[in-house]
C-alpha positions, 0 to 999 in steps of 0.5 A: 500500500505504501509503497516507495512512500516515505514516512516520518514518525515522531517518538518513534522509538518506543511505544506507539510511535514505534508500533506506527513505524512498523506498520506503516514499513510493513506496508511497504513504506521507508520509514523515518523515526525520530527521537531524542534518544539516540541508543533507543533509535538505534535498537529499533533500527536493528530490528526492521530494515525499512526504518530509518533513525534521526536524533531529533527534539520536537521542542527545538525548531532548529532540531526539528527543521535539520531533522527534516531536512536531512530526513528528505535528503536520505529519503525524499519528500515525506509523504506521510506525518505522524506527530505522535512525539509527546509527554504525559505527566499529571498535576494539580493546578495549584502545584504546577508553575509556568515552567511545567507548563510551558514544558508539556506545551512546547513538547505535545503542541509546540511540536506538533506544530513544528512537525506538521509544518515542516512535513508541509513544506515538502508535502506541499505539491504531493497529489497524495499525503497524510498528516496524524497527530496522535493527541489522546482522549484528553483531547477529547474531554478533560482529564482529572489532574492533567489540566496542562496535558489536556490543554495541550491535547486539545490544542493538537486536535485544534491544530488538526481541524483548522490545517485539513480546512487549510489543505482541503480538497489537495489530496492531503489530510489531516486527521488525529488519533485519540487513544485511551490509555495504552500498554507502553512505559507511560502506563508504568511511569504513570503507575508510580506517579499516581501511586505516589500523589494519591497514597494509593498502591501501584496495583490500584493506581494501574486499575485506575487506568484500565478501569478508565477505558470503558471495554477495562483493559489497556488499548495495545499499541498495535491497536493504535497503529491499524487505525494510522494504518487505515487512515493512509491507504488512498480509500480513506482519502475522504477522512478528513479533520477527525478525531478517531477514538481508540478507547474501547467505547464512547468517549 
């Protein structure tokens, strides 16, 4: 399906990002994955031919701009975007300071934003492209104790919205993936994290996650990246500025 297409995924080193980049190499497609960590990069290099590792900080424009930059050198105009580089970290509003906001700003939207426009700058003239942002179900509604990452997830799917009104009817969309919580290492930092603010156990900090997808069990990351999978083959060519849940029930 992907064929000779090139493919960028930010935080692709782990989790979902990296279930994404498999999928979409499985597909046939040269993949890009970018991170900040050059070694988990490099592990996830050694295991699929068809991806390709740039260091790369979502947060620093200039990081972001070299990355692609280089990653159109090796491999030519990126035809399909994943922003999905992003963190999750919970606190109370009266705890959290300017700078702990500007930190999950300038990681999930501010590089969101980076991401998405510099895949526009070679994207612009393809009769084909597909940009996804990966926000969250805290995108979707607010999330207790997150207000900070909530804000920024919302803000992704705002940015998603008004670009696929930018770029409609050009053969490129734009679309974003909501998942509830998914089995990856945020889950087990998150464990930790909740355990220690709320006095709860980690066995009970992690039934609160799971209980909180309606269907009660964590979302696999393959799960979140048949949806990326689906969005770029040419039939869904008409999904545009949507918000697809992945939760295991209503959001």
């Amino acid at each position: 399906m992907l064929e000779g297409k090139h493919a960028l995924v930010t935080g692709g080193g782990t989790g979902i990002g990296l279930a994404i980049a498999q999928a979409l190499a499985d597909a046939g497609a040269q993949v890009t994955i970018t991170g900040r960590r050059a070694e988990v990069l490099a592990a996830a290099v050694a295991e699929n031919e068809r991806l390709n590792a740039i260091v790369m900080d979502v947060a620093n424009e200039d990081s972001v701009s070299a990355g692609f930059a280089l990653a159109v050198e090796e491999r030519g105009p990126v035809a399909v975007c994943v922003a999905n580089a992003g963190i999750a970290e919970g606190r109370a509003l009266h705890k959290s300071d300017l700078a702990f906001w500007r930190k999950i700003m300038a990681i999930n939207l501010d590089g969101a934003f980076l991401t998405l426009r510099e895949a526009m700058r070679t994207m612009h003239g393809l009769d084909y492209g597909r940009a996804i942002a990966v926000s969250s179900i805290a995108g979707l509604r607010g999330l207790k104790g997150a207000s900070a990452y909530t804000a920024s997830k919302h803000g992704m799917i705002g940015l998603v919205r008004a670009l696929s009104e930018d770029f409609m009817g050009s053969g490129i969309t734009f679309n974003a993936l909501c998942p509830g919580y998914v089995d990856t290492a945020i889950v087990d930092r998150n464990v930790k994290s909740i355990s220690a603010r709320a006095g709860i156990s980690e066995d009970d900090a992690l039934k609160l996650m799971v209980n909180s997808n309606p269907h009660k069990r964590l979302i696999a990351p393959g799960e979140v990246a048949a949806a990326a999978l689906w969005l770029c083959n040419e039939a869904s060519g008409s999904v545009n500025g949507q918000c697809i849940e992945i939760a295991g029930g209503q959001v």
